[in-house]
C-alpha positions as CSV (number, residue, x, y, z in Angstrom):
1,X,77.0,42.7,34.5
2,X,77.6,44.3,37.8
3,X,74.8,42.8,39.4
4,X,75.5,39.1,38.0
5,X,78.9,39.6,39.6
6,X,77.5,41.2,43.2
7,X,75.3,38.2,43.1
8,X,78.2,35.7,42.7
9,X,79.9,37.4,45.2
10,X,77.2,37.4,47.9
11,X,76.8,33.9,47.1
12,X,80.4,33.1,47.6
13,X,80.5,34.6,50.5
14,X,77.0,32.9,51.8
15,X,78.9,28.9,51.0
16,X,82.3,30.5,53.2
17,X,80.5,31.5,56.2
18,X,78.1,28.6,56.2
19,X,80.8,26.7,55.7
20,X,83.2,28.1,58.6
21,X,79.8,27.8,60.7
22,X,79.6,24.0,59.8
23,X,83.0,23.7,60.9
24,X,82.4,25.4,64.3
25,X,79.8,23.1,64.7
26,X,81.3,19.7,63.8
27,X,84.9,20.9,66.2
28,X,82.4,22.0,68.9
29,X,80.0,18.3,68.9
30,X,81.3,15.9,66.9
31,X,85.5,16.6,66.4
32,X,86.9,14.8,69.9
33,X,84.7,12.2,69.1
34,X,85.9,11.3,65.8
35,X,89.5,11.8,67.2
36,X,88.8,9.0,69.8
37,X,87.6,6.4,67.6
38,X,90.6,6.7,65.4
39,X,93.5,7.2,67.8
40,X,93.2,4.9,70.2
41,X,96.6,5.1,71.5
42,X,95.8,9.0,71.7
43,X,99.2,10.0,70.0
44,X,97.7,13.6,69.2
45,X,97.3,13.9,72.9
46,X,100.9,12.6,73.7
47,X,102.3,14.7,70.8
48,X,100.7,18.2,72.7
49,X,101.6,17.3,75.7
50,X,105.2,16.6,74.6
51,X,105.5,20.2,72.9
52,X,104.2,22.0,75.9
53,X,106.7,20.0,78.4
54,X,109.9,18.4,76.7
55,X,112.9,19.5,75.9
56,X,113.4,16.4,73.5
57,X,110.9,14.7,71.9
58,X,111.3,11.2,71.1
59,X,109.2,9.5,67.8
60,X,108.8,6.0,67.7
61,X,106.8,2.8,67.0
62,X,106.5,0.1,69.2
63,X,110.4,-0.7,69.2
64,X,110.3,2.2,72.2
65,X,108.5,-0.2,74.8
66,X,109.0,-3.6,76.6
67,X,106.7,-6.7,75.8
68,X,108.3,-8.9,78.2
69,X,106.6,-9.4,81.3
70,X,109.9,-10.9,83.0
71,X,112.0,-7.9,82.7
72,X,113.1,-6.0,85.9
73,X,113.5,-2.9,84.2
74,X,110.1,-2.0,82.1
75,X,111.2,1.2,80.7
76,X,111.5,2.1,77.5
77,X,114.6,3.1,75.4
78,X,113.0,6.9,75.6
79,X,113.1,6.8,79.3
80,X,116.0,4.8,79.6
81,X,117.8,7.5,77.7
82,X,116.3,10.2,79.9
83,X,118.3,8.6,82.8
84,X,121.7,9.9,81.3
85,X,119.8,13.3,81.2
86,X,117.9,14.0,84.6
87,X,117.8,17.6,84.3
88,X,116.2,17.6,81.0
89,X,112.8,16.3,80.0
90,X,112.6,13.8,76.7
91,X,109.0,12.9,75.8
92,X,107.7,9.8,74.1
93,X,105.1,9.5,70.9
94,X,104.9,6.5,70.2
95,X,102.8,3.7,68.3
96,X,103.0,0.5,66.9
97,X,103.1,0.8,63.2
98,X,103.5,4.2,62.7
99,X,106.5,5.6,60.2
100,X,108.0,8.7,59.3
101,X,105.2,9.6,56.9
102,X,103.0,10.0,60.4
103,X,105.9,11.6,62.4
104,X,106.3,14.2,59.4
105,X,102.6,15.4,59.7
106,X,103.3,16.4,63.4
107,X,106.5,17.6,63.8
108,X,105.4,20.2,60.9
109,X,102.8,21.4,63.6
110,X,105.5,22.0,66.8
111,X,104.8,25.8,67.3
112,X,107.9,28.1,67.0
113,X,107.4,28.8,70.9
114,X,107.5,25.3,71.8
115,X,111.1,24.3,74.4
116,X,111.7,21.5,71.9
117,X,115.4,22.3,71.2
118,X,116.1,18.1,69.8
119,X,113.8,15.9,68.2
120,X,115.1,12.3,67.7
121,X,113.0,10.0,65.0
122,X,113.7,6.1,65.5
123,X,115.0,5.4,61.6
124,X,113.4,1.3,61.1
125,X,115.4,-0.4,58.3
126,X,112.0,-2.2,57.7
127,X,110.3,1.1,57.0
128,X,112.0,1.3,53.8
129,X,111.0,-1.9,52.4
130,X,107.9,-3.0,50.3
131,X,106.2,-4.6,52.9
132,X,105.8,-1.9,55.3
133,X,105.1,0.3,52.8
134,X,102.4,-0.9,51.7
135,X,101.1,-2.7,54.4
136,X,97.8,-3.5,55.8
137,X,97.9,-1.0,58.9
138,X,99.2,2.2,55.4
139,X,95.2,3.1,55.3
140,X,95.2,3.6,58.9
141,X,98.5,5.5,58.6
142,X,96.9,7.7,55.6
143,X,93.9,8.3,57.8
144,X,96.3,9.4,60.8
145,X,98.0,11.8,58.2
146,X,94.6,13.7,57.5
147,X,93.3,13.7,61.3
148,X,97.1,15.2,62.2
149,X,97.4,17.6,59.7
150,X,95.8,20.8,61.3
151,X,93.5,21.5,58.6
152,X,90.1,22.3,59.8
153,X,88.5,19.3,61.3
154,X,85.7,19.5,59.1
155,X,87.7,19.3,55.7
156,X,89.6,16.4,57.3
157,X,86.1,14.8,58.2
158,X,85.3,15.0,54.1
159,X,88.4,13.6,53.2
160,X,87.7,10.3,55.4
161,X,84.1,10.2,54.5
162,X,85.5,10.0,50.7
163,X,89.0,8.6,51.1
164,X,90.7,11.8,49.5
165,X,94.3,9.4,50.0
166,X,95.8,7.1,48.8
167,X,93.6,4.6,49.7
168,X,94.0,0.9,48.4
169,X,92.5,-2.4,49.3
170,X,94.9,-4.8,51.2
171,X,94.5,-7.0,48.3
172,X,96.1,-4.2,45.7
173,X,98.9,-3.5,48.1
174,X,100.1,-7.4,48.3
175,X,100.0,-7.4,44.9
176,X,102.3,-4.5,44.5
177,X,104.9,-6.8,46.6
178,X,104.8,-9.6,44.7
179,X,105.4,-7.8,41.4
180,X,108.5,-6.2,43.2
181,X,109.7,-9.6,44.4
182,X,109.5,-11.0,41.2
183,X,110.4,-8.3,38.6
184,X,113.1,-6.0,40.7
185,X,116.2,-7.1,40.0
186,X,118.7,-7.0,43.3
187,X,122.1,-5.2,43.2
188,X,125.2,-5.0,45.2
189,X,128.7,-4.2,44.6
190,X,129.3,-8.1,44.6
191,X,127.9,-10.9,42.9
192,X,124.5,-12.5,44.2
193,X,123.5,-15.8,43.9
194,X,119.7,-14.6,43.7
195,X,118.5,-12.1,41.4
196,X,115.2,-11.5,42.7
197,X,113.3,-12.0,45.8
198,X,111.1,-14.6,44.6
199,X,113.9,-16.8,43.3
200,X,115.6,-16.2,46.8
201,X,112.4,-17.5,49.2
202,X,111.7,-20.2,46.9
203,X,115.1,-21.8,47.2
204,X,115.1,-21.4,51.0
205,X,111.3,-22.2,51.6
206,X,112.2,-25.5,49.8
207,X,115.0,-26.1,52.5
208,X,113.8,-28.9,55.5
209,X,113.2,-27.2,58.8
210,X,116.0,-28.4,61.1
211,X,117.2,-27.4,64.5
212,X,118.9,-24.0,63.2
213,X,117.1,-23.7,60.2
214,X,113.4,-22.2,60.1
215,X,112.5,-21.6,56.5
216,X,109.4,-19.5,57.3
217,X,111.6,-17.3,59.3
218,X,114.2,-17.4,56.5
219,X,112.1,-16.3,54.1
220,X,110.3,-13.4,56.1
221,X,114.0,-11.9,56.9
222,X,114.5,-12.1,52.8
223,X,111.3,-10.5,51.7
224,X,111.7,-7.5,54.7
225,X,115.3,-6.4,54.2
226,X,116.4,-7.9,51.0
227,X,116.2,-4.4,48.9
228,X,117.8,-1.7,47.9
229,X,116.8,2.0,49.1
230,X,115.8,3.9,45.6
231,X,116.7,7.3,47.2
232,X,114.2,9.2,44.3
233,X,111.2,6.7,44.8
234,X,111.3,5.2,48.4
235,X,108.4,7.5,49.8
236,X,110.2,6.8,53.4
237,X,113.3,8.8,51.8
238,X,110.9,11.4,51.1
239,X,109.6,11.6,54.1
240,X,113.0,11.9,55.9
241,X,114.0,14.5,53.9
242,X,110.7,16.6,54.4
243,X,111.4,16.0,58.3
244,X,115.3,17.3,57.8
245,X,113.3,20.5,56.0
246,X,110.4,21.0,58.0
247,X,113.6,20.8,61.3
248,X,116.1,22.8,59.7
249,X,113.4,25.4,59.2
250,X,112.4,25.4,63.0
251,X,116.1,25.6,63.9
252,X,115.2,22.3,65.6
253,X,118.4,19.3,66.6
254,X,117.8,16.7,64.9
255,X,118.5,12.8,65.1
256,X,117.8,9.5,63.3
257,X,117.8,6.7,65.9
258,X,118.9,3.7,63.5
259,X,117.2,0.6,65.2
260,X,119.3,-2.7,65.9
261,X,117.9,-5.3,63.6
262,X,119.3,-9.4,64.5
263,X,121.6,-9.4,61.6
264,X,123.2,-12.8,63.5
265,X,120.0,-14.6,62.9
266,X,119.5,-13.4,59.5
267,X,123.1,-14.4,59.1
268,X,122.6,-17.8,60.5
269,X,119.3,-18.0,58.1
270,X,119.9,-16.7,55.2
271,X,123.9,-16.6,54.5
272,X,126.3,-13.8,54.4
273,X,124.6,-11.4,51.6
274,X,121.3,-10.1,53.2
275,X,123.7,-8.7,55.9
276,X,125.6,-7.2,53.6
277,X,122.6,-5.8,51.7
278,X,121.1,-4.3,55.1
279,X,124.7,-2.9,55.7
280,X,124.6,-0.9,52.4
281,X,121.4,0.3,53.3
282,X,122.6,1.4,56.6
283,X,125.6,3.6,54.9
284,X,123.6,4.9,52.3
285,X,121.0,6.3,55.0
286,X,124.3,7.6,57.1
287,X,126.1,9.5,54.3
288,X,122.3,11.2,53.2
289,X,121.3,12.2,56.2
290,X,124.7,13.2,57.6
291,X,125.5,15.3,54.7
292,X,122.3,17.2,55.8
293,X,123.7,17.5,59.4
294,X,121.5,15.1,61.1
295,X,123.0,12.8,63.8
296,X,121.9,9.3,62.2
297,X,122.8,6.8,65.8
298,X,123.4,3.6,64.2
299,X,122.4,0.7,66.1
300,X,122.2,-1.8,63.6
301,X,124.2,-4.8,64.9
302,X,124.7,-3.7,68.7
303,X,122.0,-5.8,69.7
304,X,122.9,-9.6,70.4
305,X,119.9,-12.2,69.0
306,X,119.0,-13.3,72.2
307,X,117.7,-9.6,73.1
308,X,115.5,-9.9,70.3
309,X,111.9,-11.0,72.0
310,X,110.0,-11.8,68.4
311,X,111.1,-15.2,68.0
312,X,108.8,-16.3,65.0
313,X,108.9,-13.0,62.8
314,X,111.6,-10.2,62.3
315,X,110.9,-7.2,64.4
316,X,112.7,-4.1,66.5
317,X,111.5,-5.4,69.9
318,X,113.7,-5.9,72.7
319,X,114.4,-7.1,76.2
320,X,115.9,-4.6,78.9
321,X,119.3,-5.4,77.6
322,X,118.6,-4.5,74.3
323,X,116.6,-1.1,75.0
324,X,119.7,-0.2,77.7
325,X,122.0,-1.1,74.7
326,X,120.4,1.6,72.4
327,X,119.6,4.0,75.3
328,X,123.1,4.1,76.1
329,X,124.2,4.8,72.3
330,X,121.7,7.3,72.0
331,X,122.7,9.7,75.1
332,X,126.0,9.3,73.8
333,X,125.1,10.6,71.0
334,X,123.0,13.2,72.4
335,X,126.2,14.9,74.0
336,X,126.5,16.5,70.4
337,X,123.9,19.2,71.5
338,X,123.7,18.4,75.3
339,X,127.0,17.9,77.1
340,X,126.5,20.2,79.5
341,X,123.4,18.2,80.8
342,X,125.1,14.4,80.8
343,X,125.5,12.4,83.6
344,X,126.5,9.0,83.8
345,X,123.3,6.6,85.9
346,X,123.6,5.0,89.0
């Protein structure tokens, strides 16, 4: 008996260290390689380097940057904010179509002696929604996740070689928005003329384009922020919340940058509810996270349409007035933890 179990042992043993000596080998050849090809934007990179030298580090997607060529100030919001705050350093990671599922992963990894004393995470309305959560870039973010995690690279190799996530085809994931837009019901603490999604962009899509009325863009500002945040399902409520842990834990400030969405177009489009529906969605995110002593900076409506620079789909990007509009709201905010260092631009 003892020698059947020496034997397992010594075999045990024998799969660990030629295991740990595979993984030596695939970190030493193969690990920056893989990390390359799949982070382009290298938001690992900008993620260590914003530990080592920030004092604030500032997650977002691509609302943070300018896409208009014409604009005399290119900075972004992240920057822009720094201004009020020259004797401090706040560092960007940012990429376009990331969430707080991806922001989760690496804030978990800031080391206890890292100078981080804030970390503000932009808080997108769309984020919470069907479409973006199961969207066609969510593999991508799921693959992200494992690469970010820490766990030895070679482990994190496996579980891309045989999608060990959630992995669905882009097919499966439209479907799952359909279904929603056709069996959730909608609620709000007033009557709606629409009970679903689906009845909602059919009526409008059947509207005639006119000079103030786009139906495609009607219907797209419907099926991305006509919901209602399910605060035990939403998976971007979970993530959030892990974020609110993982910085309470760290001792680490912490604040949700609420991004300005063009509620006077989707007024103009749509009618008076969706607003409202985006405005309970707002003050339900405010009262969680608030309770939980987070500084949620709403920017929701401070943003005037013609800032918005997406004309032809719903999205968080904005000209230099915009970005200056939610960079000033944000260093005010930021005086919560950071008085002392304020100071007004030239």
């Amino acid at each position: 008996m003892k020698t059947v179990f020496y034997k397992s042992l010594v075999g045990i043993v024998l799969i660990a260290l030629l295991y740990l000596l595979c993984n030596a080998i695939y970190r030493k050849i193969y690990w920056q390689e893989d990390l390359k090809k799949n982070d382009e934007h290298h938001l690992l990179e900008q993620f260590q380097n914003g530990v080592q030298q920030s004092d604030i580090l500032y997650f977002a997607e691509s609302s943070n940057a300018s896409f208009v060529p014409s604009d005399s100030i290119r900075k972004s919001i992240s920057s822009l904010t720094n201004d009020y705050y020259p004797n401090l350093r706040i560092g960007a990671v940012e990429k376009g179509a990331m969430h707080a599922g991806i922001f989760k992963t690496l804030i978990r990894q800031i080391p206890d002696s890292s100078k981080v004393k804030a970390i503000v995470v932009t808080m997108n309305l769309r984020s919470f929604g069907i479409i973006w959560i199961n969207s066609i870039y969510e593999n991508y973010c799921e693959q992200l996740s494992i690469l970010y995690s820490g766990d030895p690279p070679l482990y994190n190799k496996l579980r891309l070689v045989f999608k060990m996530y959630d992995y669905e085809e882009d097919w499966q994931r439209k479907e799952r928005w359909i279904k929603e837009f056709k069996d959730v019901k909608l609620k709000a603490p007033f009557p709606l003329k629409y009970q679903t999604i689906h009845q909602w962009d059919k009526e409008l899509f059947a509207l005639p384009d006119s000079a103030n009325y786009n139906k495609v863009l009607a219907t797209q500002f419907v099926k991305l922020f006509g919901f209602n945040i399910d605060t035990v399902s939403n998976p971007r409520i979970k993530d959030f919340d892990e974020i609110v842990k993982i910085c309470q834990k760290k001792n680490i400030h912490l604040y949700f940058n609420l991004l300005a969405e063009n509620t006077q177009a989707a007024q103009q489009l749509t009618g008076n509810e969706l607003v409202q529906m985006m405005l309970i969605n707002k003050n339900l995110l405010i009262d969680r996270y608030q309770k939980n002593g987070v500084t949620v900076v709403n920017n929701l409506q401070l943003v005037n349409d013609e800032d918005f620079t997406d004309r032809d789909f719903p999205s968080e990007h904005y000209d230099q007035t915009g970005r200056q509009i939610i960079a000033a709201n944000l260093a005010k905010a930021l005086q919560k933890d950071f008085s002392q260092y304020y100071k007004e631009p030239k």
